[in-house]
Backbone as numpy.savetxt, mean C-alpha at the origin, in Angstrom:
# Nx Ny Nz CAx CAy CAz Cx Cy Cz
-0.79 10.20 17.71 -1.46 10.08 16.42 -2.79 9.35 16.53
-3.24 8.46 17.31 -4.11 7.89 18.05 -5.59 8.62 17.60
-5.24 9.79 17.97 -7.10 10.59 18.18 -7.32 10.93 16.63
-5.73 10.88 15.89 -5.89 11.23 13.99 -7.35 9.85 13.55
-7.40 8.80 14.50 -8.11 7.29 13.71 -9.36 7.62 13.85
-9.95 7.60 12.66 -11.79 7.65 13.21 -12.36 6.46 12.77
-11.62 5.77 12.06 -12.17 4.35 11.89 -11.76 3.01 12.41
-12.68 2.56 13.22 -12.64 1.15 14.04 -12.44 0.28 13.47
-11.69 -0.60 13.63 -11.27 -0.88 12.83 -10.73 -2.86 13.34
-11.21 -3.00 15.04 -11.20 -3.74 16.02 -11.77 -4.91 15.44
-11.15 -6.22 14.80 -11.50 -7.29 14.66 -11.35 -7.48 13.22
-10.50 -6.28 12.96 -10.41 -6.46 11.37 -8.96 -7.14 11.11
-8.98 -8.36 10.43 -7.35 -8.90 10.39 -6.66 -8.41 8.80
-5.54 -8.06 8.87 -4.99 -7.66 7.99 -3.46 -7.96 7.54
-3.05 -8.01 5.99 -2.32 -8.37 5.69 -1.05 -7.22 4.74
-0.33 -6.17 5.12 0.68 -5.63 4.90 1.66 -6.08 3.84
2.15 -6.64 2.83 2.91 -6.98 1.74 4.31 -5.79 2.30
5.13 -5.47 2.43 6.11 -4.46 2.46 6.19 -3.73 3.17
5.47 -4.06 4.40 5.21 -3.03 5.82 6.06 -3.00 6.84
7.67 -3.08 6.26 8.83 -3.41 7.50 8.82 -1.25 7.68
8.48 -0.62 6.27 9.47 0.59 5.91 8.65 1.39 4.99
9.24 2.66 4.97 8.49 3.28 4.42 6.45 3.48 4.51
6.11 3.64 3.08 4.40 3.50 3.05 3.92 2.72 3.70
4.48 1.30 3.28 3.99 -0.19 3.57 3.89 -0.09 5.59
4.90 0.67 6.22 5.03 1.00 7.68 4.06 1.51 8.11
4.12 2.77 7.18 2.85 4.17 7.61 1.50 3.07 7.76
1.26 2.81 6.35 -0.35 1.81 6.58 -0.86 0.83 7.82
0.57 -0.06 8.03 0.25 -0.96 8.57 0.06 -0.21 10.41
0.92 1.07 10.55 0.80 1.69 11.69 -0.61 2.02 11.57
-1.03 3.03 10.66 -2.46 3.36 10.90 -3.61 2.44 11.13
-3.54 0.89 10.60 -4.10 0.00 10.46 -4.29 -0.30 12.08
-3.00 -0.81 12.56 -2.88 -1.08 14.15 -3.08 0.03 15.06
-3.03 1.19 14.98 -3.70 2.21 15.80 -5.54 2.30 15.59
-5.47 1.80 14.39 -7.43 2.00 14.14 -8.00 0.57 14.72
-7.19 -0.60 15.33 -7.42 -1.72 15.95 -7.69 -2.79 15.67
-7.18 -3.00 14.17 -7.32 -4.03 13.22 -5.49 -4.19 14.02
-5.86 -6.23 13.40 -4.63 -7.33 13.63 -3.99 -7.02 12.41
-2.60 -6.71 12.72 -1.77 -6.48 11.67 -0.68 -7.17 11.04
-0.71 -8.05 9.64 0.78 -8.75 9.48 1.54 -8.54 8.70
2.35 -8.09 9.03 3.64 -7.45 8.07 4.97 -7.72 7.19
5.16 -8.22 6.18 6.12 -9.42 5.91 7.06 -8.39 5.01
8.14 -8.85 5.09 9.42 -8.79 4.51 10.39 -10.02 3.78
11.25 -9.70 2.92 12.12 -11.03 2.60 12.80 -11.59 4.04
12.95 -10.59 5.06 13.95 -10.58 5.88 13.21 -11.31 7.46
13.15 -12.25 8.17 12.19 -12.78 8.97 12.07 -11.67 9.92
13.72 -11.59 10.33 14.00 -10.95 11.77 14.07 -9.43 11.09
13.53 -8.54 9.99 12.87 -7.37 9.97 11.71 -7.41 10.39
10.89 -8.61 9.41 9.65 -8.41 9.37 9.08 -8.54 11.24
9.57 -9.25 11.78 9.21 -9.81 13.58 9.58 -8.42 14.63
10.69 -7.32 13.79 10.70 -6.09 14.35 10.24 -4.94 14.36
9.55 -5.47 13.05 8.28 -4.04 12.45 7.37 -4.50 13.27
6.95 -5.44 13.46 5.42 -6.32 14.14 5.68 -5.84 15.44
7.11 -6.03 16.19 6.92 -5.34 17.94 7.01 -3.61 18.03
7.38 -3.05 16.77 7.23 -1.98 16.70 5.90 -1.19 16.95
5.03 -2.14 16.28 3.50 -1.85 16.52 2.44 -2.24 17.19
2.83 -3.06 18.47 2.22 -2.78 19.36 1.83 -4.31 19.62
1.28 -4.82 20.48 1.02 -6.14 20.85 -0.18 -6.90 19.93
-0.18 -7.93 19.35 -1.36 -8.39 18.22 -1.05 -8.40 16.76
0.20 -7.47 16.64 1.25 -7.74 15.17 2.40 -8.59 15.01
1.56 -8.97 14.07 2.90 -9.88 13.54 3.92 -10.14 12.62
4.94 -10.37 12.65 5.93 -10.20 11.53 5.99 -11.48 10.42
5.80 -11.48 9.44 6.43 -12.82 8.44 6.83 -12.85 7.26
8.17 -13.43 7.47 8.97 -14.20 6.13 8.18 -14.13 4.65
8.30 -13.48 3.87 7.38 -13.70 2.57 8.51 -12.88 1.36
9.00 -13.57 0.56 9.46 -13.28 -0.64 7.97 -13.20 -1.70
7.75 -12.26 -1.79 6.82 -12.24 -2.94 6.75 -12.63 -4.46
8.41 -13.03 -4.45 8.54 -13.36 -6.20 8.59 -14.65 -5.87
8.44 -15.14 -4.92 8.45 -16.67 -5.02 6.97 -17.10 -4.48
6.09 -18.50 -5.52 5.25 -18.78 -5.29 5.26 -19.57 -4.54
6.04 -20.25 -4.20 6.59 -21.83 -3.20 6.29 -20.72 -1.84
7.13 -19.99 -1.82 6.60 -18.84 -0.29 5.73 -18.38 0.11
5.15 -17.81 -0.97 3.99 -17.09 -0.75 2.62 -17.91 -0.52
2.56 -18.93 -0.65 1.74 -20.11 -0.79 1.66 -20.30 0.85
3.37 -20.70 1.20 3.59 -21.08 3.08 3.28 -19.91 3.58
3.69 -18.79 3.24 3.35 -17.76 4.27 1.65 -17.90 4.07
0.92 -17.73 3.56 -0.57 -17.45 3.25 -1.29 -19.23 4.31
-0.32 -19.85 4.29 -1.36 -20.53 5.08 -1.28 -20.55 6.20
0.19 -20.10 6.74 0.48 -20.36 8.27 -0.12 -19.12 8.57
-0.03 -18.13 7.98 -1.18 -16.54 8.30 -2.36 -17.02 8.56
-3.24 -17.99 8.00 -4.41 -18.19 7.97 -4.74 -19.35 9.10
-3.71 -19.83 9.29 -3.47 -20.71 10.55 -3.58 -20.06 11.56
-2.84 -18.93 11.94 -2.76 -18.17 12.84 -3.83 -17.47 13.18
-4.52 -16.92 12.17 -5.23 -15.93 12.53 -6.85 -16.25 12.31
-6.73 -17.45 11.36 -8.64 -18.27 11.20 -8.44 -17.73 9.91
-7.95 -16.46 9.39 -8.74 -15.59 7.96 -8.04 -14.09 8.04
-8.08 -13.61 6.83 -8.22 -12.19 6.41 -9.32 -11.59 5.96
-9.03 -10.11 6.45 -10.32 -9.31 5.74 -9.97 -8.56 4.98
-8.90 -8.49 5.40 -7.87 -6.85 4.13 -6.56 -7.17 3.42
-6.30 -7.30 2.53 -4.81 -7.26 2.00 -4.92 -6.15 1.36
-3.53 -5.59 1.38 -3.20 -4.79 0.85 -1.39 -5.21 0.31
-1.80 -4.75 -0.47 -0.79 -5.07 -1.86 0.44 -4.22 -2.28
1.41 -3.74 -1.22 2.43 -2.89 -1.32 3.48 -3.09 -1.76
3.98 -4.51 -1.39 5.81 -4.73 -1.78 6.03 -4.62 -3.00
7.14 -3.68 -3.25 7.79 -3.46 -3.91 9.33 -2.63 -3.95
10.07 -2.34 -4.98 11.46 -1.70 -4.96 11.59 -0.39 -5.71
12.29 -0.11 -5.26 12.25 1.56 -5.57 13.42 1.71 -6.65
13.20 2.65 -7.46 14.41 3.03 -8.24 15.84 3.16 -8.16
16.73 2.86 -6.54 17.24 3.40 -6.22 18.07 2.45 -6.00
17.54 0.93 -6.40 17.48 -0.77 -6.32 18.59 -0.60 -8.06
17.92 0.21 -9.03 18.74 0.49 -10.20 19.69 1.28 -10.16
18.98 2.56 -10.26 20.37 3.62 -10.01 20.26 4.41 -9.05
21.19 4.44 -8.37 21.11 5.20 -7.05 20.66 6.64 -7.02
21.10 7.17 -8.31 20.74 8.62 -8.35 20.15 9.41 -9.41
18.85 8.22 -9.42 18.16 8.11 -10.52 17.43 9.55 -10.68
17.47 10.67 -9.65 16.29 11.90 -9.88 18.09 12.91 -10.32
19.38 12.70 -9.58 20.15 13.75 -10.55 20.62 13.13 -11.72
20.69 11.68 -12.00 21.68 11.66 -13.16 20.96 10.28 -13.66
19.70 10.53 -14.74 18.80 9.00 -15.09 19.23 8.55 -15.91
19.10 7.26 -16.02 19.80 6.46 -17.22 18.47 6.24 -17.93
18.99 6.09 -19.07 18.09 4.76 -19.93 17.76 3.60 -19.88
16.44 3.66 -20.53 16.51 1.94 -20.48 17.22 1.02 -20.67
18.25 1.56 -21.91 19.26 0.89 -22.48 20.91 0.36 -21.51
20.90 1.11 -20.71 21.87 1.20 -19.16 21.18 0.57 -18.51
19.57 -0.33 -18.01 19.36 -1.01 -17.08 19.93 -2.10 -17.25
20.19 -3.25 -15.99 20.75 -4.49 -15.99 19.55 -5.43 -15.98
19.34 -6.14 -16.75 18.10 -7.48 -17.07 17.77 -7.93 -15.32
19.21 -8.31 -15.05 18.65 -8.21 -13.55 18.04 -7.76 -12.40
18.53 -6.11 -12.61 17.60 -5.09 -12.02 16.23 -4.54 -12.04
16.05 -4.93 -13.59 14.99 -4.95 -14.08 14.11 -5.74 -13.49
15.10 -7.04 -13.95 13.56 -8.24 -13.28 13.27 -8.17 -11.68
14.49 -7.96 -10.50 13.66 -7.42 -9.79 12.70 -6.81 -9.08
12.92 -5.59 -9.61 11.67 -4.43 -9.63 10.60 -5.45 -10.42
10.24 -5.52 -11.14 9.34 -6.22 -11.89 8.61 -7.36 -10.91
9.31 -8.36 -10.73 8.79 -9.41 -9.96 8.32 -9.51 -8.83
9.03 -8.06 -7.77 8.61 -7.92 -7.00 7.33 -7.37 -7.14
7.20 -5.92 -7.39 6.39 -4.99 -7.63 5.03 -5.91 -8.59
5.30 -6.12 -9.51 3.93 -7.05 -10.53 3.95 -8.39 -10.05
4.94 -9.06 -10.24 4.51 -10.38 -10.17 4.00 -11.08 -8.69
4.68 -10.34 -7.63 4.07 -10.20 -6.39 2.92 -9.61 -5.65
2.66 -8.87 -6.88 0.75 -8.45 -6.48 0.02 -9.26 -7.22
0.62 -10.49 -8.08 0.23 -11.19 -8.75 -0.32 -12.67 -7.73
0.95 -12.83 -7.44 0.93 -13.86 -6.43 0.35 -14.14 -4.73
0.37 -13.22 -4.62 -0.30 -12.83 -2.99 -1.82 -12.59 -3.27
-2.11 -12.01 -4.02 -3.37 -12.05 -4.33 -4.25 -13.18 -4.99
-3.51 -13.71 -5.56 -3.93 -15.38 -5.98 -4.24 -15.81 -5.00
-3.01 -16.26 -4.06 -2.92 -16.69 -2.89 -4.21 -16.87 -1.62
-4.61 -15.17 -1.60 -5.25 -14.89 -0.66 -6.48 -14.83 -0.54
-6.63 -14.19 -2.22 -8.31 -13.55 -2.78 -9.07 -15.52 -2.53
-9.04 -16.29 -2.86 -9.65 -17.53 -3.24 -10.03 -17.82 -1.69
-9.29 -17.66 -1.03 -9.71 -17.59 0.75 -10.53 -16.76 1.12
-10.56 -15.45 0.30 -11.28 -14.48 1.03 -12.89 -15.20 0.55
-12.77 -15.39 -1.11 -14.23 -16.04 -1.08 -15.25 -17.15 -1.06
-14.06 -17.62 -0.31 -14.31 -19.21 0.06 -14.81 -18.90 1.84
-14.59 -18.01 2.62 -14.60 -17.06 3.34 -16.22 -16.00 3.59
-16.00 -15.13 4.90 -17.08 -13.99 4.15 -16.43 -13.26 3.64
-15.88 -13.04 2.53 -15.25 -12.22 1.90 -14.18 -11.35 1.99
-13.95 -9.91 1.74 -12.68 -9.19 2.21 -12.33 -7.93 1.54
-11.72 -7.24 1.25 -11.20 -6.21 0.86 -9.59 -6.09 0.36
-9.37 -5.83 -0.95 -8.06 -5.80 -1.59 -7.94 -4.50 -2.05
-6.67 -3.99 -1.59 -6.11 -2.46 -1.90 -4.66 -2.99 -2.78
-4.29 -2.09 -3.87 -3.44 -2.24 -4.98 -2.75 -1.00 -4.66
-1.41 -0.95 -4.17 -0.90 0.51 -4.08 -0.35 0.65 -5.42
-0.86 1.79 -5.88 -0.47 2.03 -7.39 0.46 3.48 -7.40
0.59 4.11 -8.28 1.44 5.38 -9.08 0.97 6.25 -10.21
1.18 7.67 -9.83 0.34 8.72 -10.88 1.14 8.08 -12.12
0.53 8.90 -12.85 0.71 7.79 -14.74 2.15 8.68 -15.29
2.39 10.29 -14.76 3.40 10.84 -14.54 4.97 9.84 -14.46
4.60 9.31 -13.20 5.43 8.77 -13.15 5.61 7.07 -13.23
4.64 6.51 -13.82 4.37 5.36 -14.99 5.53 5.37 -15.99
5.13 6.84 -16.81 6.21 6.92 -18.16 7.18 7.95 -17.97
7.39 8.34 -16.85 8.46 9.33 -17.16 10.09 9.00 -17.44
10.88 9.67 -18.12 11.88 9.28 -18.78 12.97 9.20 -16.98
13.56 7.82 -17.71 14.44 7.65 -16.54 13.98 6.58 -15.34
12.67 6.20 -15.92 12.29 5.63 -14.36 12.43 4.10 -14.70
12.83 3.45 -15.70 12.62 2.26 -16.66 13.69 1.17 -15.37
13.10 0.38 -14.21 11.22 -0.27 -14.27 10.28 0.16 -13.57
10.53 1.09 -12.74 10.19 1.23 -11.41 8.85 1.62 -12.34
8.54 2.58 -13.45 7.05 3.57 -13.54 6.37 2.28 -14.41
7.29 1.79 -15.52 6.52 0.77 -16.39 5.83 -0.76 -15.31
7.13 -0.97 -14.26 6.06 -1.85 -13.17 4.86 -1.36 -12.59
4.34 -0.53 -12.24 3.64 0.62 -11.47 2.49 0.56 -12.57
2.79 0.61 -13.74 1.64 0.65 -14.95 0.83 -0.73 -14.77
1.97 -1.87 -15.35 1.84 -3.19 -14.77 0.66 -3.82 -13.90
1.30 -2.77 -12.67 -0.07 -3.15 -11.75 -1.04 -2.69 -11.43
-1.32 -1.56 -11.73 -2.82 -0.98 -12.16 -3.64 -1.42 -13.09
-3.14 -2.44 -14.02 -3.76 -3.07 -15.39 -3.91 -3.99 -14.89
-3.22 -4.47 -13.92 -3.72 -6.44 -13.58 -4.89 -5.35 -12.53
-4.40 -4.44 -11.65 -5.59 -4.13 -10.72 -7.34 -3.67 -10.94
-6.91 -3.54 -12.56 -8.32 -3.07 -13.15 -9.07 -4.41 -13.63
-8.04 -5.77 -14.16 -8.73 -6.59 -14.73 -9.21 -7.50 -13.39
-8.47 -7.51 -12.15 -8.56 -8.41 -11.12 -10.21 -7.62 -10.45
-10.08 -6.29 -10.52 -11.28 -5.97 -10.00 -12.57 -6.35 -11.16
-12.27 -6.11 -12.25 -13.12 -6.61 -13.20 -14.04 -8.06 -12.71
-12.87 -8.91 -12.58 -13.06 -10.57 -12.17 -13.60 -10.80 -11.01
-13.46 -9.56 -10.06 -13.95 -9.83 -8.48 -15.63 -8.97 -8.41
-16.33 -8.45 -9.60 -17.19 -8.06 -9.43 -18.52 -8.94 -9.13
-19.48 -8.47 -8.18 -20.02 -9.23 -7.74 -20.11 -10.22 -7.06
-18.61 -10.47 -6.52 -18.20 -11.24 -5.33 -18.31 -10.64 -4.00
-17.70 -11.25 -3.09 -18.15 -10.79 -1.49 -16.44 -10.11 -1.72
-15.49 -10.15 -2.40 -14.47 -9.45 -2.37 -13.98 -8.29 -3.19
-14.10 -7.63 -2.75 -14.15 -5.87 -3.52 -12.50 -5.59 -3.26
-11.98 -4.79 -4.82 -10.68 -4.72 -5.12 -10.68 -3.06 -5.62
-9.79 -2.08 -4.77 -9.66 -0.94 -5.19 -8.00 -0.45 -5.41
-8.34 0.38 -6.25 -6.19 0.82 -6.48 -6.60 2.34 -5.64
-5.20 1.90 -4.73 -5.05 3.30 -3.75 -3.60 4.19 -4.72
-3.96 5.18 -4.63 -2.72 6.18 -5.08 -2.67 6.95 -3.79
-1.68 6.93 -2.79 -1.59 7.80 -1.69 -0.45 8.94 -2.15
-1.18 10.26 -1.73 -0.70 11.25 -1.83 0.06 12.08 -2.91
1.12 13.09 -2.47 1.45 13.13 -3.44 3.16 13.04 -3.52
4.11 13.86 -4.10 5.57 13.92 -3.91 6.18 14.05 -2.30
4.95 14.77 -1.54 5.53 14.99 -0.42 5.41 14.16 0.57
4.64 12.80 0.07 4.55 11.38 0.94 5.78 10.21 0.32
6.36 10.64 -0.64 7.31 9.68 -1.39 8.90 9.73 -1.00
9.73 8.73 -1.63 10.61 8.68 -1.77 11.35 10.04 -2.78
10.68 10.56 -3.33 10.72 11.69 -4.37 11.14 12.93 -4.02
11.28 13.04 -2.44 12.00 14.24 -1.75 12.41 13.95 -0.52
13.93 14.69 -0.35 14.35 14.25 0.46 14.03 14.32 1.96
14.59 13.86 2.90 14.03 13.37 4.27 14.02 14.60 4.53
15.45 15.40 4.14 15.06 16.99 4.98 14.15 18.14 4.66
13.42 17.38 3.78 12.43 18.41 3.56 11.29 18.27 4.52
11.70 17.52 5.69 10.09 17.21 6.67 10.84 17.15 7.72
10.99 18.66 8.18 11.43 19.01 9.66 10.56 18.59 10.95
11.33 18.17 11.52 10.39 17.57 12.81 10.15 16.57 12.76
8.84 15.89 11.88 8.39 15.15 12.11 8.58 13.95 10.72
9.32 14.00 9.71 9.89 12.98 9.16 8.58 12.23 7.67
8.91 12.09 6.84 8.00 11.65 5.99 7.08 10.38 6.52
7.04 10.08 7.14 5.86 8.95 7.15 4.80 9.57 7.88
5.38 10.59 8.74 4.41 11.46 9.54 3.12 11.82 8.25
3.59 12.19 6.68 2.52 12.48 6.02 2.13 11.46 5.83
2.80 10.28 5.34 1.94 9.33 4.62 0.57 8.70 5.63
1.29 9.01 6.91 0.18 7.98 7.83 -1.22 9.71 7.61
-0.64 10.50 7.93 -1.90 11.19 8.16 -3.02 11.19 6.99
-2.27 10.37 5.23 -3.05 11.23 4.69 -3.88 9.51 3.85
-3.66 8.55 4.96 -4.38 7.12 4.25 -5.05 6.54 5.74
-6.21 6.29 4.68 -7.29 4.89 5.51 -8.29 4.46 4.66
-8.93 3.09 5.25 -9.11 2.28 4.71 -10.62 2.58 5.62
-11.42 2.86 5.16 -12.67 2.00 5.83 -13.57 0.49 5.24
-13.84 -0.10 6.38 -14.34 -1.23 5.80 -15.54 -1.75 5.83
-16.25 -0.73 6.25 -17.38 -0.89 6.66 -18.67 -0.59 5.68
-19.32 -1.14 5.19 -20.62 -0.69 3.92 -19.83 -0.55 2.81
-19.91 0.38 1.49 -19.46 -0.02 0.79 -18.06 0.29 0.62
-16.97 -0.47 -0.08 -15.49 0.23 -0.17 -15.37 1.64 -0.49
-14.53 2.35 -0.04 -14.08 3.74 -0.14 -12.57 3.80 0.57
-12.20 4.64 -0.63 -10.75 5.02 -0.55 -10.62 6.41 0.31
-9.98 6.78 0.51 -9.83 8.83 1.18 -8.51 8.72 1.16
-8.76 9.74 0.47 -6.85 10.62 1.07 -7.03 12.28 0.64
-5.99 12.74 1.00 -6.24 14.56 1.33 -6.86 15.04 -0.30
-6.53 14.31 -1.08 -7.00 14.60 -2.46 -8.61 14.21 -3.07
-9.02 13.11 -2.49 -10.43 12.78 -3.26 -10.66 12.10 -2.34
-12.14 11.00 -2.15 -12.89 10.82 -2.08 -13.29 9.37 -2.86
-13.19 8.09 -3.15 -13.75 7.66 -3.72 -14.36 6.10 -3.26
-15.78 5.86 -3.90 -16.43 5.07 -3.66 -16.64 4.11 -4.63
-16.98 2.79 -4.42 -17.42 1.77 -5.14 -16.77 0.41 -5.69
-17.58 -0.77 -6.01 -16.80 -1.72 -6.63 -16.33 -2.10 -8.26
-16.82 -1.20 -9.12 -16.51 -1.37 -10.13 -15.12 -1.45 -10.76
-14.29 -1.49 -11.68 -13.19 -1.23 -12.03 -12.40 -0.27 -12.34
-11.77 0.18 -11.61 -10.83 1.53 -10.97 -9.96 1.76 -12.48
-10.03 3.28 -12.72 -9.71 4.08 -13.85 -8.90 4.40 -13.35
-7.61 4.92 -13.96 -6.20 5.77 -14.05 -6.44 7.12 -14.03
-6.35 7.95 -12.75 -6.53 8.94 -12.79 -5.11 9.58 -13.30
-4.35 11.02 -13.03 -3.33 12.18 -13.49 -3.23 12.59 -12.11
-2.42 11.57 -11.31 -1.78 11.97 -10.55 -2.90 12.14 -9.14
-4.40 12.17 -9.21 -4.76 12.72 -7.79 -5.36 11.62 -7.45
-5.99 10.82 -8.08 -6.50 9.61 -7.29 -6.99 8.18 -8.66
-7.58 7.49 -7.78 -8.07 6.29 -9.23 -9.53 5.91 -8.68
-10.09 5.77 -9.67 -12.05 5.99 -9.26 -12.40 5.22 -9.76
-13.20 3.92 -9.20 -13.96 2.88 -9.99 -14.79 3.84 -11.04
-15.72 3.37 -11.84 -16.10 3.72 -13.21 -17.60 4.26 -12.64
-17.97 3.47 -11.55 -19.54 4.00 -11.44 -19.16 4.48 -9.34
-17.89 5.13 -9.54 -17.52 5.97 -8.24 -18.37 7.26 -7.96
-17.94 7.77 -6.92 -18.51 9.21 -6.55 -17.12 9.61 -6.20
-16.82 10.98 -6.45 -15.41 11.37 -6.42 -15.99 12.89 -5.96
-15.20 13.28 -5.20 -15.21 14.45 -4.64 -13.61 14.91 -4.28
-13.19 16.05 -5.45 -11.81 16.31 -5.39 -11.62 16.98 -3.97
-10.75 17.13 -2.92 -10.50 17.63 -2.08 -11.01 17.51 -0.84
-12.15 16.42 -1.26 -12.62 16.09 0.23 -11.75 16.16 1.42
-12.10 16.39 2.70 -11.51 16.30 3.91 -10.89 14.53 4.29
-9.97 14.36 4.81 -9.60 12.76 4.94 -10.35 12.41 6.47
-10.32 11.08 6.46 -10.64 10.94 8.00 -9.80 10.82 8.68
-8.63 11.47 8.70 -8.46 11.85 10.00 -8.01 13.27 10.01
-8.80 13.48 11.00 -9.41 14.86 11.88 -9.38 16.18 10.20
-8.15 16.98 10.47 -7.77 17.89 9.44 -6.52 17.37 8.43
-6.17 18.05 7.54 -4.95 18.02 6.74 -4.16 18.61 7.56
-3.19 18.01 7.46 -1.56 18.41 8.20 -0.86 19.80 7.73
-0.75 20.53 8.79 -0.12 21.90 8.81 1.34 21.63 8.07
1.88 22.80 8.06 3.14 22.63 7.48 4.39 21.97 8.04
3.92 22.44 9.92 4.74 21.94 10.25 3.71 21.28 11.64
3.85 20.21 11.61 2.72 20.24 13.24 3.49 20.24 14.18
2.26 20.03 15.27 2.99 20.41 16.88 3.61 19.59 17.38
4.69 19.89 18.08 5.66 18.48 18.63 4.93 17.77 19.52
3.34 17.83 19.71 2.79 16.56 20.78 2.59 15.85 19.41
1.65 16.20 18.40 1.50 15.60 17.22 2.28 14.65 16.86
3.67 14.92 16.64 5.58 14.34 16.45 5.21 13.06 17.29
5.42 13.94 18.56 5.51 12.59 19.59 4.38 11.24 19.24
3.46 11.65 19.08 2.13 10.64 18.88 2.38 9.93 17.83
2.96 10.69 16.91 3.07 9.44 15.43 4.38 8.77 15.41
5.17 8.77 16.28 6.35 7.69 16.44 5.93 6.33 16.94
């Protein structure tokens, strides 16, 4: 997957929120193949320290409950201990629907069937933990030369769709703190964009066997990056977008600061869009 990276990415330190699994994996892989320092935290120590040797020598794993501020506080300094500084956070952890009802796409409940508890989960993790890490981190970045903050967000589809009660109303949540936080970071040395990667066929939203061969993360990694170089810009197989202003709610294909350049369908950087099925050297490379 290696020759997929066109962006250098060598000296860039970075910070993963939910990168043991899933998306939060895919990113932090593409991140460490493009040659940026990668740190990857979980509730779980000895996950998070096995995702980090997973990816290669220079990653690291750490302990971080995101609903707790007492944690997130220690993790953010011993990171910054370690490493002098960040240049990138990115803002992923969170819980999936599946944390409520297991079989939430054949048989959805209501809001009225969620448990206060389940609820606040999802919630605290997902919002109040892009709440907190970013507190945390952003005040370093511009105390700092600055940095770059990515908000993994959700089409608005599935924001309100019936059945999803917290997983879409959290997801709303944080695109609204991500519009007012970029609001607040304008004209700072720290620029804040909401990523929407892909589409159903990078998610939890279909099942594993629908990606013969080569397994769902195989899309997610091919179809996200981050460049950091001049001004912020997002890419993925769908758009194109540039700038620091405060990122609008797109319908599902992407989210565009207000004074962006958007180009639907642009090409991603890396290399082409993924065949239907790619070639088993391809397979091999993105493990």
């Amino acid at each position: 997957m290696s020759e997929l990276i066109a962006t250098d990415l060598h000296g860039v330190r970075a910070l993963v929120t939910g990168g043991t699994s899933g998306l939060g994996r895919a990113m932090a892989e593409a991140l460490a193949l493009a040659g940026a320092q990668v740190v990857v935290t979980s509730r779980d120590r000895q996950r998070a320290q096995d995702a980090a040797r997973r990816l290669g020598t220079g990653a690291l794993g750490w302990a971080m409950d995101v609903r707790d501020p007492e944690m997130v506080t220690t993790a953010v300094d011993e990171i910054y201990a370690r490493l002098g500084g960040l240049d990138l956070l990115v803002c992923n952890a969170g819980v999936g629907m599946r944390t409520v009802n297991p079989r939430f796409l054949s048989e959805p409940q209501p809001f009225l069937e969620v448990s206060p508890d389940g609820f606040r989960n999802v919630v605290d993790t997902k919002f109040i933990g892009t709440f907190l890490v970013a507190r945390a981190v952003v005040p370093r970045m511009l105390q700092g030369n600055g940095g770059r903050v990515v908000v993994i967000s959700m089409n608005s589809e599935t924001m309100t769709r019936s059945g999803f009660v917290p997983y879409g109303p959290s997801g709303a949540a944080v695109e609204a703190l991500a519009q007012v936080m970029a609001a607040d970071l304008m004209g700072t040395s720290v620029k804040l964009n909401i990523l929407l990667p892909g589409g159903g066929s990078a998610t939890g939203m279909i099942p594993m066997r629908s990606y013969p061969k080569f397994g769902r993360d195989y899309w997610i990694l091919r179809s996200w990056v981050l460049p950091l170089s001049g001004s912020p810009r997002l890419r993925s197989p769908t758009c194109t977008v540039s700038g620091s202003r405060p990122p609008s709610s797109g319908r599902g294909r992407c989210t565009a600061p207000a004074d962006a350049t958007v180009r639907p369908s642009a090409r991603p950087r890396f290399a082409t869009r993924p065949s239907l099925v790619p070639s088993d050297s391809a397979v091999q490379q993105s493990r």
